[in-house]
C-alpha positions as CSV (number, residue, x, y, z in Angstrom):
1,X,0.0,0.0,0.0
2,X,1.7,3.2,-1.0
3,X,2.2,6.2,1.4
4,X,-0.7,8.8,1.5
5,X,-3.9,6.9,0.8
6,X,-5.7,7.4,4.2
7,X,-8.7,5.1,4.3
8,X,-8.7,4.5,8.1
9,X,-7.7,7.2,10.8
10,X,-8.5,4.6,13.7
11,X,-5.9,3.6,15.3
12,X,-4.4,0.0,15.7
13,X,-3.8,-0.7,19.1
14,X,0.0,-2.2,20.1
15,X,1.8,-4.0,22.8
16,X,3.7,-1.4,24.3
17,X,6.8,-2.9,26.8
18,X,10.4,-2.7,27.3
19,X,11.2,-4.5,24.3
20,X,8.3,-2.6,22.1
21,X,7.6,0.9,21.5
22,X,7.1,4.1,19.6
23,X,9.7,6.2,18.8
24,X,9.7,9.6,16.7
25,X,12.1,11.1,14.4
26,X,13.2,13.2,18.3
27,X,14.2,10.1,19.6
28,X,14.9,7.6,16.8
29,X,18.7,8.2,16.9
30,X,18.8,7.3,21.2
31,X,16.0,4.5,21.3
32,X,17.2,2.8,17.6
33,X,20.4,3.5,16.9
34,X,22.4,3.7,19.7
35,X,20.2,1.1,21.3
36,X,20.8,-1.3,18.6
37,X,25.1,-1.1,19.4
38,X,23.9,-3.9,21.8
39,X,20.6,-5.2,21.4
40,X,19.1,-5.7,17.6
41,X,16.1,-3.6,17.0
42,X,13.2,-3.8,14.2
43,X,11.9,-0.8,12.7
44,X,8.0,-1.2,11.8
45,X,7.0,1.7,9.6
46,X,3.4,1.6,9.8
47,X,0.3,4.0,9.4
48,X,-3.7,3.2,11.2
49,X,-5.2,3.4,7.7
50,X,-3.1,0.3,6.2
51,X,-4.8,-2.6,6.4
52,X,-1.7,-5.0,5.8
53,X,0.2,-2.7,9.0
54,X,-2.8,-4.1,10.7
55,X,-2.0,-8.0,9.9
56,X,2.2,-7.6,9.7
57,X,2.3,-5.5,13.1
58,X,1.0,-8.0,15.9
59,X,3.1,-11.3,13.9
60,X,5.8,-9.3,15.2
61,X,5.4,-8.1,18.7
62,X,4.3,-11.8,18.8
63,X,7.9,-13.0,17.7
64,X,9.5,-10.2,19.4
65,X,7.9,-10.8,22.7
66,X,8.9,-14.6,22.2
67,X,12.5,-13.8,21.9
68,X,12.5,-13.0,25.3
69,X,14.5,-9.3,25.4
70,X,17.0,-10.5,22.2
71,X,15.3,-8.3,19.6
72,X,13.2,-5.6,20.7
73,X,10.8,-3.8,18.4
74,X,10.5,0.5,17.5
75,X,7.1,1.1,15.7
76,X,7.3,4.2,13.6
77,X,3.9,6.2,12.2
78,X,4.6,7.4,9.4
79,X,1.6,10.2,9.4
80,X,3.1,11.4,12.5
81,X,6.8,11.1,10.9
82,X,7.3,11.8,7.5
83,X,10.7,13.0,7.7
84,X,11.6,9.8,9.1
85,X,10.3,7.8,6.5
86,X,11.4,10.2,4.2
87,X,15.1,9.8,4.5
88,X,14.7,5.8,4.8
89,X,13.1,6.4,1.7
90,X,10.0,3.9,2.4
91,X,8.0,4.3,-0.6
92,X,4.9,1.7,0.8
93,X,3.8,0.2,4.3
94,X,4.2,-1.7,6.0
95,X,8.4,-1.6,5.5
96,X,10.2,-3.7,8.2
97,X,14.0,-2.6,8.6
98,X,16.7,-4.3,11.2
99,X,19.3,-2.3,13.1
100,X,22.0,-3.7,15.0
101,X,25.5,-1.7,15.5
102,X,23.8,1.3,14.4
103,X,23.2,-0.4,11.2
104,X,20.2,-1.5,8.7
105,X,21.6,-5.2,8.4
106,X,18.0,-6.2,6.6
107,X,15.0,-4.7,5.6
108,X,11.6,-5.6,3.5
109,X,8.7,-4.2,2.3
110,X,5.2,-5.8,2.8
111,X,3.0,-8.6,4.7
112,X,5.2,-12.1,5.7
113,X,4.4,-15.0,7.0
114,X,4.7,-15.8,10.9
115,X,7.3,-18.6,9.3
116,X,8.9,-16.0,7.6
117,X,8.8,-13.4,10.6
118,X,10.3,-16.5,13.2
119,X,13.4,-16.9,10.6
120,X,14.4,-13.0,11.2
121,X,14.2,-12.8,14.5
122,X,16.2,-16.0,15.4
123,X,18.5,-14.4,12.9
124,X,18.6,-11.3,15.0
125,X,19.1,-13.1,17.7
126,X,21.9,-15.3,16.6
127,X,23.7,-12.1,15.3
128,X,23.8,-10.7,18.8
129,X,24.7,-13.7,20.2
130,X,28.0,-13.8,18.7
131,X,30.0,-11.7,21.4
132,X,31.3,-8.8,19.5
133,X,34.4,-6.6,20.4
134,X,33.8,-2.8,20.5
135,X,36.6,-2.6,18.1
136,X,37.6,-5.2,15.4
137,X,40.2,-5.8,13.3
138,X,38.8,-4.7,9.8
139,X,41.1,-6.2,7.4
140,X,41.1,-9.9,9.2
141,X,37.2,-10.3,9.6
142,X,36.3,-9.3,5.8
143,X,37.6,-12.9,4.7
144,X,36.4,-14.5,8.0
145,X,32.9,-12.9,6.8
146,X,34.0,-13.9,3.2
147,X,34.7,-18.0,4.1
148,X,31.7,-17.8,6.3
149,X,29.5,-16.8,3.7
150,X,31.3,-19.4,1.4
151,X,30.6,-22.5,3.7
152,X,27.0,-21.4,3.9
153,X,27.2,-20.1,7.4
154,X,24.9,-16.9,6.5
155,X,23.6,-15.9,10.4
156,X,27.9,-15.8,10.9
157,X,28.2,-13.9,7.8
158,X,25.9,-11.9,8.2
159,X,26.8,-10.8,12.2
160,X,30.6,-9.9,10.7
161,X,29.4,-8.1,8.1
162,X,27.4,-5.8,10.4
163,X,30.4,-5.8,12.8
164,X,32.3,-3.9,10.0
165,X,29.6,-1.8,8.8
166,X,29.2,-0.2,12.3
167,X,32.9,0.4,12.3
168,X,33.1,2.0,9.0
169,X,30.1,2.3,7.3
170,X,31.2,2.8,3.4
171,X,33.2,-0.1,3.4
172,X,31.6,-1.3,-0.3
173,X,33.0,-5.2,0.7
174,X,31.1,-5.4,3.7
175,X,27.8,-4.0,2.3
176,X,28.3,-6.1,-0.5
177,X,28.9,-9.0,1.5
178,X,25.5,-8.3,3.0
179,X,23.8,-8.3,0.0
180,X,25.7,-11.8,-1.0
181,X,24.2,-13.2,1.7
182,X,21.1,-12.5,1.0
183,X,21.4,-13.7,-2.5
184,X,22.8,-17.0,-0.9
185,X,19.7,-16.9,1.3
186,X,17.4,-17.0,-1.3
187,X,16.1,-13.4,-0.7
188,X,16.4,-11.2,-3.9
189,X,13.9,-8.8,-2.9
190,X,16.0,-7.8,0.6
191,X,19.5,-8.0,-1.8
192,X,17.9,-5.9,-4.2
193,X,16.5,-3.3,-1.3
194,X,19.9,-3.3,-0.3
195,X,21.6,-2.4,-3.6
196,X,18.4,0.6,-4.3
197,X,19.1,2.3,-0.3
198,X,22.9,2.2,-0.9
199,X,25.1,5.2,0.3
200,X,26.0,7.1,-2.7
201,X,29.6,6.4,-1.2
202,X,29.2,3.0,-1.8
203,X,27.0,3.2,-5.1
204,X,29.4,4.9,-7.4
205,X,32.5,2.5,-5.9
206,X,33.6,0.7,-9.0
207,X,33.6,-2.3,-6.5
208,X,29.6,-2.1,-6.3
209,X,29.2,-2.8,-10.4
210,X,30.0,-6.5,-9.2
211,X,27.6,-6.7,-6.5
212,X,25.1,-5.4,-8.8
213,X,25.7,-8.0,-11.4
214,X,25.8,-10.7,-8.7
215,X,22.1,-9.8,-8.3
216,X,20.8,-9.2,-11.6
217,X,22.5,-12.9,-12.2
218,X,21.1,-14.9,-9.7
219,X,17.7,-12.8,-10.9
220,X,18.1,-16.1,-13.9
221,X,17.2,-18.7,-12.1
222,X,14.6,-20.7,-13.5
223,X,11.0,-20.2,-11.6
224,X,10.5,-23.8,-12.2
225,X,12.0,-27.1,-13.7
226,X,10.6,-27.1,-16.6
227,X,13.0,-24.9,-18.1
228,X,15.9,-26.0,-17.2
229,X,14.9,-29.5,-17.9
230,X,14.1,-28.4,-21.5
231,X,17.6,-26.9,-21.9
232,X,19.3,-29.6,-20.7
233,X,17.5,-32.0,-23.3
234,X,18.0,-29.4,-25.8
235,X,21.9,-29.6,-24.9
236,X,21.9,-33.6,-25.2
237,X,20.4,-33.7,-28.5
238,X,22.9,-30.6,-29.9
239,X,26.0,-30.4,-27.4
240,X,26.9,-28.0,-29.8
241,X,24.6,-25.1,-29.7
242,X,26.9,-22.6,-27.7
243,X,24.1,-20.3,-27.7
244,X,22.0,-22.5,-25.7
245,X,24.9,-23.6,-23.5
246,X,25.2,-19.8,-22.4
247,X,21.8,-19.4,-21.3
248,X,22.0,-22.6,-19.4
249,X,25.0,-21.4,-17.9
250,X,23.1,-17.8,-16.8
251,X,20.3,-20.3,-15.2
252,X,22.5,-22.3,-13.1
253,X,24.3,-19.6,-11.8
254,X,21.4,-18.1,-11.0
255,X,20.0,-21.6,-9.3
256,X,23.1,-21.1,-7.0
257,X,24.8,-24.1,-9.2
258,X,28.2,-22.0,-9.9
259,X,30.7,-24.9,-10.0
260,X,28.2,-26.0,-12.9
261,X,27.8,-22.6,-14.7
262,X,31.7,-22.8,-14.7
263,X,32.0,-25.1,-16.1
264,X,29.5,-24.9,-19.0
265,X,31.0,-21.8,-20.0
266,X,34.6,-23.1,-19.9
267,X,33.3,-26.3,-22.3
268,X,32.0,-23.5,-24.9
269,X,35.6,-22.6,-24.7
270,X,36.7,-25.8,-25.3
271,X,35.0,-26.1,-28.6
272,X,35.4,-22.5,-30.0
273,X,37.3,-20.1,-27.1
274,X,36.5,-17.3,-29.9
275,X,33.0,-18.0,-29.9
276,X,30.8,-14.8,-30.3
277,X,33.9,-12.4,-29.7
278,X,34.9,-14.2,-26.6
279,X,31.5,-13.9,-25.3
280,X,32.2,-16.9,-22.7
281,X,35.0,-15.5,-21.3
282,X,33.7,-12.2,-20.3
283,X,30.5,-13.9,-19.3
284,X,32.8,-15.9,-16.8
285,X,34.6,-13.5,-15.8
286,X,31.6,-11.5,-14.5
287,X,30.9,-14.7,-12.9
288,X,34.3,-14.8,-10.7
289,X,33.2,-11.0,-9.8
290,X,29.9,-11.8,-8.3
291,X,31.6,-14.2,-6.5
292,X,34.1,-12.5,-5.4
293,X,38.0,-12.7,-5.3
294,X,38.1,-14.9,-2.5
295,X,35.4,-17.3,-3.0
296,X,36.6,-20.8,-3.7
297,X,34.7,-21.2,-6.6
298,X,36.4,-18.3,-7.7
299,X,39.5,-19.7,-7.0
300,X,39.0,-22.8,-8.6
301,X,37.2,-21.4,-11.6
302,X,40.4,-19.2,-12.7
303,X,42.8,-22.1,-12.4
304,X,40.8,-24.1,-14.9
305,X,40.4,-20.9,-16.7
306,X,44.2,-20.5,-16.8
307,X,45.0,-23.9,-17.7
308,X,42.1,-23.9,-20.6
309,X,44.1,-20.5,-22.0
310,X,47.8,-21.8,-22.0
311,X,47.4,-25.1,-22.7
């Protein structure tokens, strides 16, 4: 429901404790931000005339309350604060965002399910679980984030990446990171929130092109399949239609089946490594940059890469 279209002025009434509350844009900064440097805290932007407000809002003071003091929960109106929602720039209600270190570390926009709503907060609550230093050590915990997020430990991921981000908040590898764990997690629409509410520090970093592309590929993933069972038989009967072999290659990236997207683009190389002006290469090597540098599959792609090129 977009901002604006009153249809309702009554008001919803809220579970108002310790661990959930109002807050304004006077005392966002003390009751979010800084409050968040110890304790995660979700952001409900919400208005009494939305109807899906009405539905999101008690799923999670429910899940909040249930956490027992590990999350706690900041409900924002946005009638009564448009600046506020204003410079989160929250285009429709309900929007959910996630501070912890003074730091949005997830956010979404409309209803979830109670499922859905459990996940994040035992997410939350993992991240503050992990006993973090005031200070850290930036340059050792990017690629302890990095072979986290690589051995499909997203929560630890995740809880680094935020560590860093509250430390120096345009470091473009950390908030990509972020968004790679998302995209790892299965959740486009937060990794694509992410990469629309970036700093414009971080957006125009030359580094952030990759994180973008990382997006836009997993974006190919078949919905179903269907389609990538039709590809595959197409492939069978005509192992040589290179064309084909590519978009198979786009879809299995995007299906989070890299070592296999590797490798079908490596095989087109095989058979013509000047096919469509090198179209396989560059296509790979925008694979190795989603990736990142340091991801093993990286790793592993460019040494077969290198040993397909000077052999």
């Amino acid at each position: 429901m977009l901002i604006g279209s009153k249809k309702d002025t009554a008001k919803t009434p809220g579970a108002k404790t310790a661990d959930i509350f109002d807050v304004t844009t006077a005392d966002f900064e003390t009751l979010v931000l800084q409050a968040s440097m110890d304790t995660p805290v979700l952001v409900d932007f919400w208005a009494p005339w939305c109807g899906p407000c009405k539905q999101l809002g008690p799923m999670l003071e429910a899940a909040v309350t249930a956490a027992g003091g590990k999350v706690k929960m900041a409900k924002v109106n946005v009638d009564e604060n448009q600046d506020l929602a204003q410079a989160f720039r929250v285009q429709s209600i309900p929007t959910v965002y996630a501070f912890f270190k003074g730091q949005p570390v997830t956010a979404f926009a409309g209803a979830r399910g109670q499922g859905e709503i459990k996940t994040l907060i035992d997410q939350l609550a993992k991240m503050a679980a992990q006993g973090k230093p005031d200070s850290i050590n930036i340059a050792e915990t990017l690629p302890l984030a990095a072979k986290a997020l690589a051995a499909g430990e997203i929560e630890t991921a995740q809880a680094l990446y935020a560590q860093i981000l509250a430390q120096e908040e345009h470091n473009v590898q950390a908030y990509g990171g972020l968004i790679r764990s998302f995209i790892a997690a299965g959740d486009l629409e937060q990794a694509r929130y992410m990469i629309d509410d970036a700093p414009e520090e971080i957006a125009k970093n030359p580094q952030f092109d990759a994180i973008r592309t990382a997006v836009d590929l997993a974006a190919n993933a078949p919905q179903d399949g269907g389609e990538m069972k039709r590809m595959e038989d197409a492939l069978q009967n005509n192992p040589d239609d290179h064309a084909m072999r590519f978009d198979y290659a786009l879809a299995l990236f995007g299906a989070g089946r890299r070592t296999e997207a590797i490798d079908a683009l490596l095989h087109i190389m095989r058979r013509n490594k000047t096919w469509e002006d090198d179209k396989a290469r560059q296509q790979l090597l925008k694979f190795f940059d989603a990736m990142g540098p340091s991801d093993p599959e990286t790793l592993a792609g460019r040494r077969k890469l290198s040993s397909l090129l000077f052999s």
